[in-house]
Backbone as CSV, one residue per row, in Angstrom:
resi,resn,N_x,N_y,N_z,CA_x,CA_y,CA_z,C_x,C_y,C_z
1,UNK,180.708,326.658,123.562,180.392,328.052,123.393,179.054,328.174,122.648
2,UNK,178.408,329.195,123.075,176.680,329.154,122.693,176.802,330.601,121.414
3,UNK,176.078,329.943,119.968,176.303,331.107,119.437,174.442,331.601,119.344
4,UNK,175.367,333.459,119.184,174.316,334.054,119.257,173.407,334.465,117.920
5,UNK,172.009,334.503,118.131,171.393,334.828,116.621,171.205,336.320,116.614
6,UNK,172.282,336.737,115.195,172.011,338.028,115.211,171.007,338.265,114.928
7,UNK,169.696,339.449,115.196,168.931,340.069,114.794,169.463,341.312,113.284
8,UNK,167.890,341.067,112.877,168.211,341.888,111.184,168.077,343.506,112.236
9,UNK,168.361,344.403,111.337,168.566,345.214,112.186,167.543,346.862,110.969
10,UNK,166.292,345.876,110.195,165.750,346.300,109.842,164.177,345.509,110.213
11,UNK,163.168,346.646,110.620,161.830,346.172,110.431,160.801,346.711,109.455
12,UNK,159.780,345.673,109.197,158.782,346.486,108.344,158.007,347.696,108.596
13,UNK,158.071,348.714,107.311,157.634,349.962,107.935,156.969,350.123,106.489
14,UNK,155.900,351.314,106.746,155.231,351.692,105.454,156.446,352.842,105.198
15,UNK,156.418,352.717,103.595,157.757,353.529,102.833,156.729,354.847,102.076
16,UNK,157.422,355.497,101.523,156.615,356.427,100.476,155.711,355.936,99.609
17,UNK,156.521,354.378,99.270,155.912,353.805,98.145,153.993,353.122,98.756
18,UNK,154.130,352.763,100.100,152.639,352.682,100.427,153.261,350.843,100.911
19,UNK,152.428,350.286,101.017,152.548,348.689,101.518,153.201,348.499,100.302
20,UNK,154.355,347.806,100.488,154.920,347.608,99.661,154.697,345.630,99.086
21,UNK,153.616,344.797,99.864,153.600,344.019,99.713,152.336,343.914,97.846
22,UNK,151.766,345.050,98.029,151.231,345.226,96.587,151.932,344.644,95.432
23,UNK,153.044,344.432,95.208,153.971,344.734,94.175,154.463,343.094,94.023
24,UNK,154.050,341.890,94.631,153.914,341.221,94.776,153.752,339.757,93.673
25,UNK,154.387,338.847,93.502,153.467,338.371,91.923,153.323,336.485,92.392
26,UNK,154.139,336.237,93.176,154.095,335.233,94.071,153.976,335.201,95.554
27,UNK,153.785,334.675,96.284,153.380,334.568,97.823,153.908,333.164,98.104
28,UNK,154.787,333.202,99.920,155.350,332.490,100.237,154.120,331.981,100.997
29,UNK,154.433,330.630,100.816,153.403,329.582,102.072,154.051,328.917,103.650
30,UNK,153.941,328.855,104.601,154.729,328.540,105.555,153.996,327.145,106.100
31,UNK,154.689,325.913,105.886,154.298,324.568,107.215,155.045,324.822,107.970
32,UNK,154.240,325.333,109.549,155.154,324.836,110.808,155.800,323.205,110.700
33,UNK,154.801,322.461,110.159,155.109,321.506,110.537,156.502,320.349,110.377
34,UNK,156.774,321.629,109.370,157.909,321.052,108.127,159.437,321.571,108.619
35,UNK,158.593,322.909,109.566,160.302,323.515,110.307,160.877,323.199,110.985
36,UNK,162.099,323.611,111.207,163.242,322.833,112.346,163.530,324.159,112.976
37,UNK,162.824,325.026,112.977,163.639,326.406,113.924,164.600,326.755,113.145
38,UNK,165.362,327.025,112.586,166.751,327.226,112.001,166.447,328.837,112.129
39,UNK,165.859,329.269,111.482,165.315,331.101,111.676,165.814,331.452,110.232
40,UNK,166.409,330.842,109.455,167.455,331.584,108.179,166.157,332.021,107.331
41,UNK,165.159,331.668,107.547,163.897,332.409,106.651,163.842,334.117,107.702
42,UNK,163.847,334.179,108.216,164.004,335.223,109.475,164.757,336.298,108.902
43,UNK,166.266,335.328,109.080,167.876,335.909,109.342,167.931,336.799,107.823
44,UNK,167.216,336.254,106.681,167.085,336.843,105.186,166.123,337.364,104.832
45,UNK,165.304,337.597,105.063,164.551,338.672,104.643,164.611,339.435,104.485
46,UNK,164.759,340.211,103.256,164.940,341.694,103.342,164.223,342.815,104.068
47,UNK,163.011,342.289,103.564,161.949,343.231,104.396,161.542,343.010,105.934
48,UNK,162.341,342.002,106.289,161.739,341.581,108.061,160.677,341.802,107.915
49,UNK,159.510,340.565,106.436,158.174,340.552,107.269,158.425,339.247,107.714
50,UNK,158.929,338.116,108.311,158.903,337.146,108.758,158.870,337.115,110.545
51,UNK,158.306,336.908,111.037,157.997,336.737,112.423,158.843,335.867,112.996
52,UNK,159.868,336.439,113.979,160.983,335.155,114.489,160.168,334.429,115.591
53,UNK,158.880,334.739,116.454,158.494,333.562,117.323,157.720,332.873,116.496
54,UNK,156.904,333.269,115.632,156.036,331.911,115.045,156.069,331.609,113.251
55,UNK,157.431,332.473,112.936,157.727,332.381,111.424,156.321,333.191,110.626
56,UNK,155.456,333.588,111.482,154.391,334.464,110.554,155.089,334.981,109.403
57,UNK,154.135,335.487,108.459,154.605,336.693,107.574,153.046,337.487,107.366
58,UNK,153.866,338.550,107.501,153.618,339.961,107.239,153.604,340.240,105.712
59,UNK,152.386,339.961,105.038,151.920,340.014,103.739,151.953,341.409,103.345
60,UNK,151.583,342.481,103.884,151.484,343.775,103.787,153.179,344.309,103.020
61,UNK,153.986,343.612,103.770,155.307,343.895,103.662,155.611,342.832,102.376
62,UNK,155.712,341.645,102.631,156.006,340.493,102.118,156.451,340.940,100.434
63,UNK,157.484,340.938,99.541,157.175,341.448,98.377,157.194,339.994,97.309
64,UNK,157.449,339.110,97.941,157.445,337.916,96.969,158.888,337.320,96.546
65,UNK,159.627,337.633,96.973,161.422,337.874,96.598,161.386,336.352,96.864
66,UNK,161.268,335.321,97.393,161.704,333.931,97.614,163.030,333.694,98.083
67,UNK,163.275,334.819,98.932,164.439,334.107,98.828,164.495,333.499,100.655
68,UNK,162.983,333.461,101.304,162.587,332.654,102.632,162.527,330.977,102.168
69,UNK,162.056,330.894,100.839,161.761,329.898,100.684,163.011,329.058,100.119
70,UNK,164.191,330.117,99.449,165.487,329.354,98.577,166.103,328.650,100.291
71,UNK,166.335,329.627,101.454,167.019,329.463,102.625,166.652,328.533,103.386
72,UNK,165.596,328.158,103.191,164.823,326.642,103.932,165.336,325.682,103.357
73,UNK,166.138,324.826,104.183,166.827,323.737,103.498,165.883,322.508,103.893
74,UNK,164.210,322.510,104.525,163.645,321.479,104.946,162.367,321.614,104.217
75,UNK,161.820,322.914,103.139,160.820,322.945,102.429,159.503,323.637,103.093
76,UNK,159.781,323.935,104.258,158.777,324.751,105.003,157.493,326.155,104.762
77,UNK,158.881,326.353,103.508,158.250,327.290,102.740,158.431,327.462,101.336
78,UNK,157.251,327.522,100.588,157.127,327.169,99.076,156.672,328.437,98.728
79,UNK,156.853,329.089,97.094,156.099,329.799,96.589,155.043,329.830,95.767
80,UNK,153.915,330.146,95.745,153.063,330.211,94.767,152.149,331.003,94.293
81,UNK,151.840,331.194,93.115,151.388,332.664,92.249,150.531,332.770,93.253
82,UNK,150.603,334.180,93.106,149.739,335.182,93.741,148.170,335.526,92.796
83,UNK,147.316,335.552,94.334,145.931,335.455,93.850,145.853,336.493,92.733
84,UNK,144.622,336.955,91.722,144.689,337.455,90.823,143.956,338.859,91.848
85,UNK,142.579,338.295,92.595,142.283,339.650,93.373,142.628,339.257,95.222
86,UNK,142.761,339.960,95.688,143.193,339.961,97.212,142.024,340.072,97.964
């Protein structure tokens, strides 16, 4: 039996608050090279800025939460402080 990947059933949108990726204090890094497909960086995101065909992220959105990088059980994605200017 083939299981199916649910889709989040939220996407990134500008809120009242404006890009909410401002608010930011770390930034996730992504190696393709390091991934296995699994999608659970995807499947958790709160904000669905993660891109399910090429794991992009959507920085605009992105708020720094780590928790793409706790769900990677292969290290694909790391966090690290966020630049001082953008």
């Amino acid at each position: 039996m083939d299981k199916k990947i649910v889709q989040p059933i939220s996407l990134p949108i500008k809120g009242a608050g404006g890009l909410t990726g401002s608010w930011r204090t770390q930034r996730p890094i992504y190696d393709g090279s390091l991934c296995n497909g699994c999608l659970l960086c995807w499947l958790y995101c709160p904000e669905a800025a993660i891109a399910k065909e090429d794991r992009s992220i959507d920085y605009n959105y992105c708020k720094g939460c780590g928790i793409c990088a706790v769900e990677c059980n292969r290290n694909a994605i790391i966090m690290v402080k966020e630049e001082a200017e953008r």
